[in-house]
C-alpha positions in Angstrom: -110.3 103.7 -14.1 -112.3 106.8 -15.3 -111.3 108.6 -18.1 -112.4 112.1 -17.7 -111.9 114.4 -20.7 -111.1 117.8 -19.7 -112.4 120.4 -22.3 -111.2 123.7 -22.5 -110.6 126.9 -24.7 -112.8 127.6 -27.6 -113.7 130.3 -29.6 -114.1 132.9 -26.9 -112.4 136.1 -25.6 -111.9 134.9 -22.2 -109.9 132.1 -23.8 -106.7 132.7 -21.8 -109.2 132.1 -18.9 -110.6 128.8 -19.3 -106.5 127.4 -20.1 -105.5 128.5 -16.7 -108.8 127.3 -14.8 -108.1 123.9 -16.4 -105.0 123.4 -16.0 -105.6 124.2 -12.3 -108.3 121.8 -12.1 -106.2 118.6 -13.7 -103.6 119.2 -11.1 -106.5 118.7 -8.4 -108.1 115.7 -10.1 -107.4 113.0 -8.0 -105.4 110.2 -10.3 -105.4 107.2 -8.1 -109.7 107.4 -9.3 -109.5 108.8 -12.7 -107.6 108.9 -15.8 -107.2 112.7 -17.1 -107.7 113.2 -20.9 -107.1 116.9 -21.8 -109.1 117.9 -24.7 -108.1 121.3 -26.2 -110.1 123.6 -27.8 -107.6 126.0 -30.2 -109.3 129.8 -31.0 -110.2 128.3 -34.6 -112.0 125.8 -33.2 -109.7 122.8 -33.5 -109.6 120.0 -30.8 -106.5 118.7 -29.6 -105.1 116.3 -27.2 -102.1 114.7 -25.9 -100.5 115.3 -22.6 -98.2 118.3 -23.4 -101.7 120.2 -23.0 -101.1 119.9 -19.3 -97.9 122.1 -19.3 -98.8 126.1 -19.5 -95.5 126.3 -21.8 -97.4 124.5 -24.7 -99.8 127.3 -24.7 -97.2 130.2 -25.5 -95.6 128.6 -28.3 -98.8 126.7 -29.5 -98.2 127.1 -32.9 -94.6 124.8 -32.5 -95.7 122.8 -30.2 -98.7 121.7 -32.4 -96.4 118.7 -33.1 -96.2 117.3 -29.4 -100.1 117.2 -29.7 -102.8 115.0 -31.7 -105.7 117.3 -33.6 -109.2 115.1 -33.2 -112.5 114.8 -33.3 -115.0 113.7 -30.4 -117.1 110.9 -31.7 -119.3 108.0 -31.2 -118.4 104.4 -32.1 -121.0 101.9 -30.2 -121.0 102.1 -26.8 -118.0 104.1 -26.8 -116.7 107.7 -26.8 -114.0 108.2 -29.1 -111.6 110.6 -29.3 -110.6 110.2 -32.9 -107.6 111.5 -35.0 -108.7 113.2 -38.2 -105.8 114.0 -39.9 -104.3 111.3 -42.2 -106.3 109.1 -45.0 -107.9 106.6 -41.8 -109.2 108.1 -38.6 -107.7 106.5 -36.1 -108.6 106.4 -32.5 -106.7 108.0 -30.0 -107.8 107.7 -27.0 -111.7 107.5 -25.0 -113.6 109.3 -22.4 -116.2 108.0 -20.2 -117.3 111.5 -18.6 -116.7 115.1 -20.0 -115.3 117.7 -17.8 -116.0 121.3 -19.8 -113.6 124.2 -17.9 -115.0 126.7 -20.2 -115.2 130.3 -20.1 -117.5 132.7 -22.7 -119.5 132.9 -25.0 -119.7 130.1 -28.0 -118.8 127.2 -24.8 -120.1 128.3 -21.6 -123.3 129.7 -23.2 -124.5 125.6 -23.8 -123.4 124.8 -26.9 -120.7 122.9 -26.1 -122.9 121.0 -23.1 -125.2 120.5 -25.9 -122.6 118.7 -28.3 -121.5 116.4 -25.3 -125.0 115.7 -24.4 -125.6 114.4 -28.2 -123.3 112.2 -27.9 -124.4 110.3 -25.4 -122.2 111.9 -22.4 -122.3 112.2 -18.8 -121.0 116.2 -18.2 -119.7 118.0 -15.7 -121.8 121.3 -14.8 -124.9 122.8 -16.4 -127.1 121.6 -18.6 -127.7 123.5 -22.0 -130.7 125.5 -20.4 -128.9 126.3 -17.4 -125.2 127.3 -19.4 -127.9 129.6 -21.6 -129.7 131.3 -19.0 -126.6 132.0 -17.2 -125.0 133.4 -19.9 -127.2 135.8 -21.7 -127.1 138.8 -18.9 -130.6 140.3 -20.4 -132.9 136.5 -20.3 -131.3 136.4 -17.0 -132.4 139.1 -15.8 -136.2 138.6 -17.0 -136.2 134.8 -15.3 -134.7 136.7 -12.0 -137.4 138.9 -12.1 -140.3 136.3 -13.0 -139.1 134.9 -9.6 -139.1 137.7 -7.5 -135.5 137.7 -7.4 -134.1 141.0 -6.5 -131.6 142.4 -9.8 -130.5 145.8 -10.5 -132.8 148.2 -12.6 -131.7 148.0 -16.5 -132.7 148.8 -20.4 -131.0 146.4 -23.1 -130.9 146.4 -26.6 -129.2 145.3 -29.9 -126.8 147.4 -32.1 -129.1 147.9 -35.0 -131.5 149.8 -32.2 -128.8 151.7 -31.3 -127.6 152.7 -34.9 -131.5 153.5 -35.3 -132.7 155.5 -32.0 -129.4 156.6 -30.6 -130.9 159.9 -28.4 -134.0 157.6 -27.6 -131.8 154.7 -25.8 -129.5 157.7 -24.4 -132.5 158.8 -22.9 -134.0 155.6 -21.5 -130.6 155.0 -20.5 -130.3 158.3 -18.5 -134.0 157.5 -16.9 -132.0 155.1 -14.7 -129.9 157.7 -13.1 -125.9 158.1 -13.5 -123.4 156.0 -12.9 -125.1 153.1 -15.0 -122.8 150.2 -16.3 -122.8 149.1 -19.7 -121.9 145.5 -20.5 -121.7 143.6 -23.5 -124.7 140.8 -22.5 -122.7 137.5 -23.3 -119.4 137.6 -21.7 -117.6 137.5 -18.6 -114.6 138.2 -16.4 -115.4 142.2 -17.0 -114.2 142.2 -20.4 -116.3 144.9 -22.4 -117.7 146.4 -19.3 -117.4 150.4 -18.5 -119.1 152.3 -15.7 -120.0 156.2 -17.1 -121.2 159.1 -15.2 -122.4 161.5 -17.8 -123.4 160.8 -21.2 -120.0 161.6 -22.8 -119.0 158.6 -20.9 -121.9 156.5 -21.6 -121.5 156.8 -25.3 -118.0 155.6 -25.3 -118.9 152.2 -22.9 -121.6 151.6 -25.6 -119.8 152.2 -29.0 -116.8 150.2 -26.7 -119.2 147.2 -25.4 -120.3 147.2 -29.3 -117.3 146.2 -30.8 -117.5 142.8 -28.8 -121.6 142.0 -28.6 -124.3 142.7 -30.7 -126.5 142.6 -27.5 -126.0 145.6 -24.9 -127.7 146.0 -21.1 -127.4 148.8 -19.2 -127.4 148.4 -15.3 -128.0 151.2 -12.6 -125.2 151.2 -10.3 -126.3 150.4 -7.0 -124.9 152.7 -4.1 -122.8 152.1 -1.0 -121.6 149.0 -2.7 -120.7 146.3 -1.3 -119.8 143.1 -4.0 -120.5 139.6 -2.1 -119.8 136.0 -4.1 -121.6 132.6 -3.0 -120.9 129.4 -4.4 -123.2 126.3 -4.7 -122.5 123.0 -5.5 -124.9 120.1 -6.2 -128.4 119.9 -8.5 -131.8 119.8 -8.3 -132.1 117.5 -5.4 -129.0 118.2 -3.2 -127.1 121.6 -3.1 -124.9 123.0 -1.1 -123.5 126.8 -0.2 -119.9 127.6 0.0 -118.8 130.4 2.6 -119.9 133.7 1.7 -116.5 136.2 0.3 -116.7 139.7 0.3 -114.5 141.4 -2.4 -112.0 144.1 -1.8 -113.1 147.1 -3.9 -109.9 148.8 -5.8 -112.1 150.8 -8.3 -116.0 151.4 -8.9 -116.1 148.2 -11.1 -113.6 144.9 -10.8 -111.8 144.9 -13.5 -109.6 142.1 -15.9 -106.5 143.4 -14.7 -107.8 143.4 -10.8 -109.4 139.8 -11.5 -106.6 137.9 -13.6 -103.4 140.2 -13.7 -102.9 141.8 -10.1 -100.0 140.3 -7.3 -102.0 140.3 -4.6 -103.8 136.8 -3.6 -106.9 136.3 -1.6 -106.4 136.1 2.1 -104.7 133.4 3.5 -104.2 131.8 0.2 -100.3 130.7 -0.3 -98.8 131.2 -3.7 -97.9 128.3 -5.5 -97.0 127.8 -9.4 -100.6 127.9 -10.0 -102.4 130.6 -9.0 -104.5 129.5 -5.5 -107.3 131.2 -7.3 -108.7 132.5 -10.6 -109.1 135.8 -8.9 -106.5 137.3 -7.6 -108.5 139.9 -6.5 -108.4 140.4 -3.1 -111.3 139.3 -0.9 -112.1 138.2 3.1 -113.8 135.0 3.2 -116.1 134.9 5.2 -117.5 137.9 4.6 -118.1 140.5 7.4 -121.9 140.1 7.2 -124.4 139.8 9.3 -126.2 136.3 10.4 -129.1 137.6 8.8 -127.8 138.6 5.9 -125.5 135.0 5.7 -128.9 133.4 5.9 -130.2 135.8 3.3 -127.7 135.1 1.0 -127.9 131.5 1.4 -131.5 131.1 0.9 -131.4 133.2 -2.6 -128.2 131.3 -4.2 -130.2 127.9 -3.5 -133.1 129.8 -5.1 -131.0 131.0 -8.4 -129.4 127.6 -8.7 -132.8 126.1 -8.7 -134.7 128.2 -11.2 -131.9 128.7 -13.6 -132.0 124.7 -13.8 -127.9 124.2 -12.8 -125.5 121.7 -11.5 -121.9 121.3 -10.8 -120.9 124.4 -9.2 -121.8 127.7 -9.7 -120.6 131.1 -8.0 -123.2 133.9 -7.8 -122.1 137.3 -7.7 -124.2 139.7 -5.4 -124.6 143.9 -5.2 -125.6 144.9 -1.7 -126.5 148.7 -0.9 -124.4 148.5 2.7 -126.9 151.5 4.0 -130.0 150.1 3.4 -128.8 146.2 3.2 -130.9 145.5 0.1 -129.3 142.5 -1.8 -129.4 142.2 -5.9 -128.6 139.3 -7.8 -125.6 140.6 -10.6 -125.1 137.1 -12.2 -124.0 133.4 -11.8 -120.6 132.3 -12.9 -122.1 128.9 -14.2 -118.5 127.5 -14.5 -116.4 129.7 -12.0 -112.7 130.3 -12.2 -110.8 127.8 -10.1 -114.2 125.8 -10.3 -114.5 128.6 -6.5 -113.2 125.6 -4.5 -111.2 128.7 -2.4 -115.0 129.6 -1.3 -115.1 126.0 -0.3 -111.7 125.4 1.3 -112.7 127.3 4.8 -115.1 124.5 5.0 -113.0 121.8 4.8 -113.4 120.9 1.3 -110.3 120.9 -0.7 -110.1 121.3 -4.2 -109.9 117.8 -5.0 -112.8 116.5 -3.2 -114.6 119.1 -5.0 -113.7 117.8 -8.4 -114.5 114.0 -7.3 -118.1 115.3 -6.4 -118.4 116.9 -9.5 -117.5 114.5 -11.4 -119.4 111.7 -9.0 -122.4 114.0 -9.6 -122.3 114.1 -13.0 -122.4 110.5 -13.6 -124.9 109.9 -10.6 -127.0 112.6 -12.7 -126.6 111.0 -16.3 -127.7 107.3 -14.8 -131.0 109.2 -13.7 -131.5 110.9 -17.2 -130.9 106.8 -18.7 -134.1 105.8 -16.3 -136.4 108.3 -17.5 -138.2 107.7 -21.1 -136.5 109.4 -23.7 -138.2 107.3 -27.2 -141.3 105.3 -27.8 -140.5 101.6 -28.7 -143.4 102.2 -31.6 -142.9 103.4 -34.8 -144.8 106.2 -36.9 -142.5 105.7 -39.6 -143.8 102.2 -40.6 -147.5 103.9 -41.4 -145.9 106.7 -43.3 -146.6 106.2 -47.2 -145.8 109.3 -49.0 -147.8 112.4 -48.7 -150.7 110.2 -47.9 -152.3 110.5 -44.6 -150.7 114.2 -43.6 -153.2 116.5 -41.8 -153.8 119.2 -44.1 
C-alpha cells in the first residue's frame, strides 16, 4: 500500500487554515489504496506525527497532547524516506512515506520552500513545483509574469517598507494616481489576512502601516468597479488539465474577508453540513456561476493559460475580478493549494472529493517517474581532473 505523508501547518499566519484543509483532505483519502501518515508542522517549526494528529481536539490542547504524538525529522536512508524520531540518544525510525501530500497554507510553505525540501529528498509531491508555489505566492512577481503574457490583472504600485519609511508622500501619491478605492495587501499571504480597502488617504495610510506589520513587501491594487468575484479551479499539469465549474461568490462587503471566508454559518449552496466543514469557504457562493457561455469559455481558456505559465500541478483555484458593465475579466491570483483542495468546484461534475485526491496523488507519482527519465547528472567526472588551484580560468 501507499504511504502518503500528509504535511501541514508551518510557520505561517494562516496556520489554523492549512490544519482544517488537512484534516478534511485525510478523511477523503481513500484507505483501501493508501496508507495516511500525518506529518505536522507545529508554529516553531517542529514536525510531528502519530495518528492523534487526525483528531481536531489534539490541536486545541497541543501543548498536552504533545505526548500522544512523536516529534521527527524527514530523512533519507537508501532508497527510503524516513520519518525519523529525533529525540532520545539513537534516532529511531518511525515510520515511511512513499509520496508527500503538502496541505499548506502561507508564506514560509506554500511559497516553495517546503516543495523544495521534499523535492531534495528525493520525493514524489503533491501540487506545485518550487517555481510554480513561488510565482503564485509573491502577489507583485505574479503580477509582472501575468502581464508578460498578456494576462489581464488589475492596475497596481508595490513596494517595500524601507521605501515607504523613505518616500511616504511620493508612494501616497503614486498610490492616489490609481484612483480611490485601491486595496492594499501584504504581497505574500492569503485568505484576506492583512488586506484593507481605503477610499481616501486617511484610510489608505492605516491599510498600509496595518499591511506592514505582517509583510515587508506591499502592492496596491485599483479596485475594479461593478464587481463581480468569479473562482475557477484546474486540476492536472503541463500535459493534461482540467477546469472545475466556474462559482460566483456572494458579496457581503466590498472585500471577502477572514471572518466571511473561515468564521461565517452560512455554507455554499447545496452543500450539507457535516462535522467537517463541506468547504474551506463558507462564504456563500452559486456554482455555476450565472455567466454567460462566452464568458464560461473566457474563463476557461485563461485559467488553462495561468496554470500553464505559472508552471503548476495538482490543483489550483484562480480567483477572477470581472467589471459586470463592461464584462472585462482580471486575473486577482491563484490559490496554488486551495482550501478543501476546491473539490466543491469539482463536485457538480461528478467528481467527489476522493477521486480528486487519488488523481492528485496518481499525478504526482505519474509526474515524478517522468522527472526520473530525464537526465539530471553526467556519468563523468570533473572532479578527478581537479588538482588544486591548478587549471582554473583566471
Amino acid at each position: 500500500m501507499i504511504k502518503v505523508g500528509v504535511i501541514f501547518g508551518g510557520d505561517s499566519v494562516e496556520h489554523e487554515v492549512s490544519i482544517i484543509s488537512a484534516l478534511q483532505a485525510m478523511e477523503n483519502i481513500d484507505e483501501e489504496k493508501y496508507e495516511i501518515i500525518p506529518i505536522y508542522i507545529s508554529k516553531d517549526r517542529h514536525f510531528y506525527t502519530g495518528a492523534a494528529l487526525r483528531d481536531m481536539d489534539t490541536y486545541k490542547y497541543f501543548d498536552n497532547m504533545k505526548k500522544f504524538v512523536k516529534e521527527i525529522t524527514i530523512c533519507r536512508k537508501g532508497n527510503e524516506i524516513i520519518l525519523q524520531k529525533i529525540k532520545g540518544l539513537f534516532g529511531r525510525n518511525v515510520n515511511t512515506i512513499d509520496v508527500a501530500f503538502p496541505i499548506v497554507h502561507g508564506k514560509g510553505v506554500e511559497d516553495g520552500s517546503l516543495a523544495g525540501y521534499l523535492e531534495t529528498l528525493g520525493l514524489p509531491v503533491v501540487g506545485p513545483s518550487v517555481l510554480g508555489a513561488a510565482l503564485g505566492q509573491d502577489k507583485v512577481v505574479l503580477k509582472q509574469v501575468l502581464e508578460a503574457n498578456n494576462i489581464k490583472t488589475p492596475k497596481y504600485i508595490w513596494f517595500y517598507d524601507f521605501e515607504y519609511n523613505m518616500n511616504k508622500d511620493e508612494i501616497i501619491e503614486k498610490v492616489e494616481s490609481l484612483n480611490y478605492p485601491v486595496i492594499v495587501k501584504p504581497a505574500n499571504l492569503g485568505s484576506t489576512i492583512g488586506i484593507s480597502t481605503a477610499h481616501n488617504k486617511e484610510e489608505l495610510i492605516k491599510a498600509i502601516e496595518e499591511a506592514l506589520e505582517y509583510e515587508k513587501k506591499i502592492i496596491v491594487e485599483q479596485m475594479i468597479p461593478n464587481l463581480q468575484e468569479l473562482n475557477c479551479a484546474v486540476c492536472g499539469n503541463y500535459e493534461y488539465m482540467e477546469t472545475s465549474f466556474i462559482a460566483e461568490m456572494k458579496m457581503k462587503h466590498e472585500l471577502l474577508t477572514f471572518e466571511d471566508k473561515y468564521l461565517g454559518a452560512s455554507k455554499g449552496k447545496g452543500m450539507k453540513n457535516s462535522k467537517m466543514p463541506s468547504s474551506m469557504s463558507t462564504s456563500e457562493f452559486d456554482i455555476p456561476a450565472k455567466i454567460s457561455e462566452e464568458m464560461t469559455n473566457q474563463i476557461y481558456e485563461i485559467s488553462k493559460k495561468v496554470f500553464r505559465v505559472l508552471n503548476l500541478k495538482g490543483v489550483c483555484r484562480i480567483d477572477y475580478l470581472v467589471n459586470k458593465e463592461t464584462n472585462e475579466i482580471y486575473v486577482n491570483e491563484p490559490n496554488t493549494i486551495p482550501g478543501s483542495l476546491a473539490f466543491y468546484l469539482y463536485k457538480p461534475k461528478g467528481k467527489d472529493y476522493k477521486t480528486l485526491t487519488d488523481e492528485l496523488i496518481k499525478s504526482a507519482i505519474k509526474d515524478y517517474k517522468n522527472e526520473m527519465r530525464k537526465t539530471s547528472s553526467f556519468t563523468s567526472n570533473i572532479l578527478s581532473e581537479y588538482n588544486g588551484t591548478k587549471g582554473i580560468k583566471k
